[in-house]
N, C-alpha and C positions, 0 to 999 in steps of 0.2 A: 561745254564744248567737247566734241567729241577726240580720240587720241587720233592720231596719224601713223600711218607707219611708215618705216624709214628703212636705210639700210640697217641687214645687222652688225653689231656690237655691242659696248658692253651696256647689258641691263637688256637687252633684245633676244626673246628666242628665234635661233636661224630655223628651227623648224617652223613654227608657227610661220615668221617669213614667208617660206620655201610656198606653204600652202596655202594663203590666201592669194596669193596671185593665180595660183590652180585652180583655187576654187572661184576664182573671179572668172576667167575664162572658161568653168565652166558651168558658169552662171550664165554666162554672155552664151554661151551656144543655147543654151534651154532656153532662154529670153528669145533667142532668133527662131528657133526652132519649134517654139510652143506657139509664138505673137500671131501665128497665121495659121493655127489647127483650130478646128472648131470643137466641139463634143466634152469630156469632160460631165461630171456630176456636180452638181451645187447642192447645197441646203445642208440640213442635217441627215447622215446615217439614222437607218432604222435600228431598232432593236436589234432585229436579226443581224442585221450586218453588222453593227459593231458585236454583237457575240458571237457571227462566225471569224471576223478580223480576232478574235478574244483581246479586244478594246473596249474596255469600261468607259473612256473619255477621251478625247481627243481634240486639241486648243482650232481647230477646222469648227469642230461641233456648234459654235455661237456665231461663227463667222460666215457672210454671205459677199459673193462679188461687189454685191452694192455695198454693205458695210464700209468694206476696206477699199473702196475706190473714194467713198465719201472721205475717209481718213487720210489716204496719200492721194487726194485731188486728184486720180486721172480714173477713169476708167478702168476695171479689171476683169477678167474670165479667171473660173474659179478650177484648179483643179486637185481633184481627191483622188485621183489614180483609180483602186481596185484593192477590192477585199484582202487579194493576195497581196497586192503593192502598195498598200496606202501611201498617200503625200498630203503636202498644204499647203500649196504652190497659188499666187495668184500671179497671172502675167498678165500684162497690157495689151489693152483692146484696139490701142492706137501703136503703130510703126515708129518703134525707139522709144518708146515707154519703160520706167522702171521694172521688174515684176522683183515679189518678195516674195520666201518660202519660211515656213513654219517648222519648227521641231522642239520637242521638249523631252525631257531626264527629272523624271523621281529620284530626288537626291537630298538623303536627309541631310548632308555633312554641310550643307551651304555653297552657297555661287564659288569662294573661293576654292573648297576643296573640288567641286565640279568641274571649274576649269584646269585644275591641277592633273585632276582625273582623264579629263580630253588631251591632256597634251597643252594646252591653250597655258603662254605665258600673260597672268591674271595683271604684270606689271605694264603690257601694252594698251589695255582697256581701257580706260577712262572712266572714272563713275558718271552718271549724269540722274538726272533727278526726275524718278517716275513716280506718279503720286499713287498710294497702295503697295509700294515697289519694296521685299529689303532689304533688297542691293539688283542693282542694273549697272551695266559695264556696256561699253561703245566704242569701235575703230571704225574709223575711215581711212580707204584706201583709194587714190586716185593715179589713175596712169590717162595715156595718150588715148585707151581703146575705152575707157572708160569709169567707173567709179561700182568700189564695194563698201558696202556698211554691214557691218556688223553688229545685234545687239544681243545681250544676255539680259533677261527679266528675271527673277529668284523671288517667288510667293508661297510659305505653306509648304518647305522640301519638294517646291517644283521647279526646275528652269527649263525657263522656255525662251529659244532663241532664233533671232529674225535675220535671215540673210538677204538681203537687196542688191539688186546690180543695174547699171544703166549702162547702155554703150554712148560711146560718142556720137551728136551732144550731147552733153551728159548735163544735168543742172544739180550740183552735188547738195545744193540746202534744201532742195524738195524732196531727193532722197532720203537726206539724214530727218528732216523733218517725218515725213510719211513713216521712219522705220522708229522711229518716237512716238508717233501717235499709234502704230500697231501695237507697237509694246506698252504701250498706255491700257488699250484695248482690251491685251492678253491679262493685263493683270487685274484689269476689272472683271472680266468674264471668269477666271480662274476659283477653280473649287476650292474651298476652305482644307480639303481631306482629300487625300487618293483615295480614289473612286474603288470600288472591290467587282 
């Protein structure tokens, strides 16, 4: 199960707090804001472009809209931004749709010093159990306008972690479910060794 967030107090950072509601809303506007643009790149980077990005790897690299629409049941359009801007954003192809984004941190020190490092109080997360995983941490956050989940994956001094957002209606078990089976995904697809 995954953790909830509450108000703060004691054993709660008010930072963290402060910032996932932030980050929910603006999650919620990229959601609103992408669900009706078209264009965007899919598939895998080429050589060239991941050596001009000077990106060796990138958790986008194994992942295809279809992939991860098969994974969180809906539909998704995939996007990778620009050489300059890389991202690993997939947003919903259908009007109120989830979308989730991608990011990861080479870190040898482990999930918990990772989160220590972000700022991110590691006492609000939840463990929950991904096979290949090890150690995975998970909040959910739900308000009126919508729902955030939050996961950390840690494989191999790599974490890599999945933000989801739905607006209202929101179906918060297909969320947290879909940002389980991405992180399921990430850590199968996940190189043994940072890449050079």
């Amino acid at each position: 199960m995954a953790a909830r967030l509450g108000e703060p107090g004691p054993g709660l950072d008010p930072g963290l707090m402060r910032a996932l509601p932030l980050a929910a809303m603006t999650a919620a506007t990229l959601t609103l804001a992408l669900s009706g643009c078209s264009g965007g790149s899919s598939g895998t980077p080429s050589a060239a472009e991941s050596a001009a990005a000077n990106v060796a790897w990138s958790p986008c690299d194994g992942l295809t809209a279809e992939t991860v629409g098969r994974l969180v049941g809906a539909p998704v359009t995939e996007r990778t931004g620009s050489i300059t801007a890389p991202q690993c954003t997939f947003t919903p192809e259908r009007k109120g749709g989830a979308a989730y984004d991608i990011s990861y941190l080479w870190f040898a020190g482990g999930l918990d010093d990772a989160l220590d490092t972000m700022g991110a109080a590691g006492a609000q997360l939840e463990p929950v159990d991904i096979d290949g995983a090890e150690s995975a941490r998970m909040v959910v956050r739900t308000q009126k306008s919508g729902v955030l989940v939050t996961g950390f994956v840690q494989t191999a001094g790599l974490v890599q972690n999945v933000n989801a957002v739905q607006v209202t209606p929101y179906d918060e078990d297909a969320v947290v479910a879909g940002t389980q089976a991405l992180m399921a995904e990430l850590v199968r697809q996940a190189p043994t060794s940072r890449p050079r």
